[in-house]
MITI-902479 format. One record per residue (C-alpha): residue in three letters; z, x, y. Coordinates in nm, 4 decimals. Layout:
N
ALA:Z:X:Y
...
***
This chain:
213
UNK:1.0740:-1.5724:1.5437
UNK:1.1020:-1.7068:1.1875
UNK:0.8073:-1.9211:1.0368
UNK:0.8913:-2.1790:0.9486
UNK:0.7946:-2.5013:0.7789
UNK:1.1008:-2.7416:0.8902
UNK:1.2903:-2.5631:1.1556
UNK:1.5921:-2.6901:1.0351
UNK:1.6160:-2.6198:0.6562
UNK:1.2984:-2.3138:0.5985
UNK:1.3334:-2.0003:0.6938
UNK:1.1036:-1.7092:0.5140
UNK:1.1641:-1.2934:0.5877
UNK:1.0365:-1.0165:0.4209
UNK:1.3070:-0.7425:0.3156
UNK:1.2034:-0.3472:0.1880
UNK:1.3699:-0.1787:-0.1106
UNK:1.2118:0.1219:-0.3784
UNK:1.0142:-0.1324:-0.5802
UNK:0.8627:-0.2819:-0.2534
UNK:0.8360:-0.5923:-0.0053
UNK:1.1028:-0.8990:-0.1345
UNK:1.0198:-1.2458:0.0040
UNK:1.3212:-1.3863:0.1070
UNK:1.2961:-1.8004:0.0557
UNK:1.5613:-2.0763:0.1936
UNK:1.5431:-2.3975:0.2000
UNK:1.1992:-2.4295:0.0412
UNK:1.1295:-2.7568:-0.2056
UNK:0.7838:-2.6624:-0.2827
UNK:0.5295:-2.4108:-0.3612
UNK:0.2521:-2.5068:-0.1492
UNK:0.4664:-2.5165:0.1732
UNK:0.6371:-2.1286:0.0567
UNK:0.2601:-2.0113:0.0028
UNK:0.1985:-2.1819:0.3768
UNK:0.4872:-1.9916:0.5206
UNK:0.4064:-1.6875:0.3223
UNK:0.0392:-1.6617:0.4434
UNK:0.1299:-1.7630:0.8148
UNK:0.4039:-1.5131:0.7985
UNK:0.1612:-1.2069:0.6865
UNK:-0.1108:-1.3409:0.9271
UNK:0.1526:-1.3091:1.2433
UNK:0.2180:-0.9545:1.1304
UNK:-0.1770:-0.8522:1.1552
UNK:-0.2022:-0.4858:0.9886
UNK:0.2143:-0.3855:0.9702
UNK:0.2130:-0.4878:0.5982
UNK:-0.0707:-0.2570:0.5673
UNK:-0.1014:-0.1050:0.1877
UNK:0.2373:-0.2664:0.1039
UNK:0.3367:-0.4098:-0.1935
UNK:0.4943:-0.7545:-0.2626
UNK:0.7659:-0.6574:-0.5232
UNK:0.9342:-0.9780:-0.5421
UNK:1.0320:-1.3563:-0.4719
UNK:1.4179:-1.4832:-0.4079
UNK:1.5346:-1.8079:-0.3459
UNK:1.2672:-2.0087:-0.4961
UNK:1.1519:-1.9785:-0.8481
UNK:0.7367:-1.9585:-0.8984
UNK:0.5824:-2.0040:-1.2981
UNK:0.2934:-1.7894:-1.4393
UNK:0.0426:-2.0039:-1.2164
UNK:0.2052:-2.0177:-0.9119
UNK:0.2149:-1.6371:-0.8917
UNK:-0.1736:-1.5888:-0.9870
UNK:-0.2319:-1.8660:-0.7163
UNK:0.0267:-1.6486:-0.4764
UNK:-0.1288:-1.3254:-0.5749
UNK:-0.5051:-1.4372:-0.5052
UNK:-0.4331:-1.5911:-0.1809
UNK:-0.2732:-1.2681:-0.0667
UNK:-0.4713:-1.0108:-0.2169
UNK:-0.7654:-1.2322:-0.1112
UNK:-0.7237:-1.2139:0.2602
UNK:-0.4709:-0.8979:0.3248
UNK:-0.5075:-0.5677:0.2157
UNK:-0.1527:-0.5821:0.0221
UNK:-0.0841:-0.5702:-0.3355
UNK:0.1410:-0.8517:-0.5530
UNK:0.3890:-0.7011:-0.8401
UNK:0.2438:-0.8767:-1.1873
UNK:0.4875:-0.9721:-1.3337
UNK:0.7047:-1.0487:-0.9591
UNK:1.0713:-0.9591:-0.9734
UNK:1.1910:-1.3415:-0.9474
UNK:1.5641:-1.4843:-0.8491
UNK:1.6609:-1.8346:-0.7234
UNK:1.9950:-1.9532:-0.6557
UNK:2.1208:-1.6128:-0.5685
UNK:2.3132:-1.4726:-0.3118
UNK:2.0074:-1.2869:-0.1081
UNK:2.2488:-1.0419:0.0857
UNK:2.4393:-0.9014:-0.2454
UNK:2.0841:-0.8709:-0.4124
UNK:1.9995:-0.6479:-0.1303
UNK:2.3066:-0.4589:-0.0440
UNK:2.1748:-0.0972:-0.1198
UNK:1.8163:-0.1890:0.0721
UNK:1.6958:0.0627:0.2372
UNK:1.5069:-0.1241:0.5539
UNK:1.7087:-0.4800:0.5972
UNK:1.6321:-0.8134:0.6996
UNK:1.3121:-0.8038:0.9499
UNK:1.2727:-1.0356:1.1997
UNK:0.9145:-1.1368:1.4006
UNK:0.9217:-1.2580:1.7624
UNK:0.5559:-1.3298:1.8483
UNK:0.5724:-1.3222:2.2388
UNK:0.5387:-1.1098:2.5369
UNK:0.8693:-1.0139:2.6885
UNK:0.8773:-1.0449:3.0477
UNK:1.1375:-0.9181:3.3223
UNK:1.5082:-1.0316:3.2344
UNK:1.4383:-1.1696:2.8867
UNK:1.6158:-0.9759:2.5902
UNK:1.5727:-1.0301:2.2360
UNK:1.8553:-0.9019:2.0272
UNK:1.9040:-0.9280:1.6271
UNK:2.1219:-0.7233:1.3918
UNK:1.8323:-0.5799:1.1736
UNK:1.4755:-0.4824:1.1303
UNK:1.3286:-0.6410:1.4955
UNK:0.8979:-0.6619:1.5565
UNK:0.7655:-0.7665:1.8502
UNK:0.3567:-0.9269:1.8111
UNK:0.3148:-0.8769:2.2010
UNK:0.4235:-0.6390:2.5026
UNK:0.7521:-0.5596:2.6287
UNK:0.7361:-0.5538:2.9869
UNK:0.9136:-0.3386:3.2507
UNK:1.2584:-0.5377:3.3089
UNK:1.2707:-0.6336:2.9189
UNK:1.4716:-0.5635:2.6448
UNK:1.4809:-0.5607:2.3062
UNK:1.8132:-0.4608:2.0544
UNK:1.8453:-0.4373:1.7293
UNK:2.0444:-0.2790:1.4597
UNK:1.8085:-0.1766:1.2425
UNK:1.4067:-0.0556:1.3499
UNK:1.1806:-0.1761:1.6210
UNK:0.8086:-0.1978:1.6416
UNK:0.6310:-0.3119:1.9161
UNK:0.2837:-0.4193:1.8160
UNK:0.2002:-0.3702:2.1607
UNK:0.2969:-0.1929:2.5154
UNK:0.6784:-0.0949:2.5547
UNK:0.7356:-0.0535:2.8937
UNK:1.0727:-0.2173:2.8795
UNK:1.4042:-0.0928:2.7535
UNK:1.4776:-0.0405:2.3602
UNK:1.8008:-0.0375:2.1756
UNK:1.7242:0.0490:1.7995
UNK:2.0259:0.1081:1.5372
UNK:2.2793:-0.0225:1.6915
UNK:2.5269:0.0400:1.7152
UNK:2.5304:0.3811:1.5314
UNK:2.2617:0.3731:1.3259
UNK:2.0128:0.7019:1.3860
UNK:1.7949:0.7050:1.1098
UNK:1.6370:0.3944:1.2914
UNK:1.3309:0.4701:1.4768
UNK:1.1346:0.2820:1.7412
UNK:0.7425:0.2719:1.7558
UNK:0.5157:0.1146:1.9863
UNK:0.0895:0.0950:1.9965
UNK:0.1536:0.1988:2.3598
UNK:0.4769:0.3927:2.3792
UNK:0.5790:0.4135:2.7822
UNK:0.9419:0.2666:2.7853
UNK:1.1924:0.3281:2.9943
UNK:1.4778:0.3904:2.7883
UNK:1.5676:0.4069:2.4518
UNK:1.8169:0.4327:2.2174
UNK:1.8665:0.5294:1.8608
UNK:2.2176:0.5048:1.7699
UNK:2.4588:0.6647:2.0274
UNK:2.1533:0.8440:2.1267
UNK:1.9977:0.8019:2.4535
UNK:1.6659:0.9089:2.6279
UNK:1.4827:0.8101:2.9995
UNK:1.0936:0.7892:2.9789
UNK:0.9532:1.0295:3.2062
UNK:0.7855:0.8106:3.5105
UNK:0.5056:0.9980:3.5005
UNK:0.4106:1.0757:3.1448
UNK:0.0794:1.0521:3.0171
UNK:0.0443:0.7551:2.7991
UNK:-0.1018:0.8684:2.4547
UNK:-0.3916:0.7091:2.3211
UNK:-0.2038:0.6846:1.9461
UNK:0.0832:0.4554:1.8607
UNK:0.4038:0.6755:1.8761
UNK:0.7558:0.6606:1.7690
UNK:1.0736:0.7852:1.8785
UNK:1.3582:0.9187:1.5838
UNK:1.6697:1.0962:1.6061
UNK:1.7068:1.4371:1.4371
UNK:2.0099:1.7033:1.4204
UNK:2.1134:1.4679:1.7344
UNK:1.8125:1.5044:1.9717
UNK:1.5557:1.2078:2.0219
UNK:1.1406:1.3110:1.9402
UNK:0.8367:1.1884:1.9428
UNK:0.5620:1.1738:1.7604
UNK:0.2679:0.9438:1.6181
UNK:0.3551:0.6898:1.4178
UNK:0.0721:0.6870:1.1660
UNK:0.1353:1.0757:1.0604
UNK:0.5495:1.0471:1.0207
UNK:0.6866:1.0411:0.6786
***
């Protein structure tokens, strides 16, 4: 789920490269309503952006005192960093500025996924609930569930296996990474770390998510 300030023309995601975190901006008129979007947008992702840094700002252009005022409100309330000077673009393409990025668009759905629902999106996909038994979620780039998996996930699709999935409780029933497919044992202890499933030399492991690197 995007936030968003008017459904029809705002729209506000976060994309990784090297440098950082970029905020991606469309539609925005304002300042005040991209620092409203901004905050809600870190607030819905509770501690993901954890020791990140925001590198950058496309698609709407901010002076010298709109970034101090951006940088205090963030560094204020979240324990993230802001770039000084930020990387700045506005009237750019957003896709060709981020052709070589390493993690992709990323987009938040903040909901629990019951039976028969599926949420599918072609990058970066993070879930601020539970996916139930009967759910699904798809996506072609990572997946984080900042809650219980217990549903079916579908990360780097459809070939992609340097994605990984992770999950605070990690007790799906399948996933996949890529081409790659694993079934959750129905009777495996549920670990009392956040995990995450990867693909390497073409086998599926898992491990905990806070020690991977």
């Amino acid at each position: 789920m995007e936030v968003q300030i008017n459904m029809e023309q705002c729209s506000l995601e976060f994309k990784g490269r090297r440098e950082g975190l970029f905020a991606i901006a469309r539609g925005f008129e304002d300042f005040e309503s991209f620092l409203q979007a901004i905050d809600s947008k870190l607030s819905m992702a509770g501690h993901f952006f954890t020791g990140a840094c925001i590198a950058g700002v496309y698609g709407i252009y901010l002076d010298e005192e709109e970034e101090t005022i951006l940088s205090r409100t963030i560094e204020d309330k979240y324990p993230i960093k802001v770039r000084k000077p930020l990387i700045k673009g506005k009237g750019q393409d957003t896709r060709d500025c981020f052709e070589e990025a390493e993690e992709g668009f990323t987009r938040f759905v903040r909901s629990t996924l019951r039976s028969g629902q599926k949420i599918s999106y072609d990058s970066n996909l993070v879930i601020l609930g539970d996916v139930n038994p009967g759910a699904e979620v798809e996506a072609g780039g990572n997946i984080i569930v900042m809650g219980s998996l217990r549903g079916i996930a579908r990360a780097g699709v459809p070939d992609n296996k340097n994605a990984f999935i992770a999950a605070i409780v990690f007790q799906p029933v399948q996933l996949w990474i890529g081409d790659v497919a694993a079934r959750w044992p129905e009777k495996q202890e549920v670990s009392p770390w956040a995990e995450m499933a990867y693909v390497e030399d073409g086998r599926m492991y898992i491990k905990p998510f806070f020690t991977m690197r």
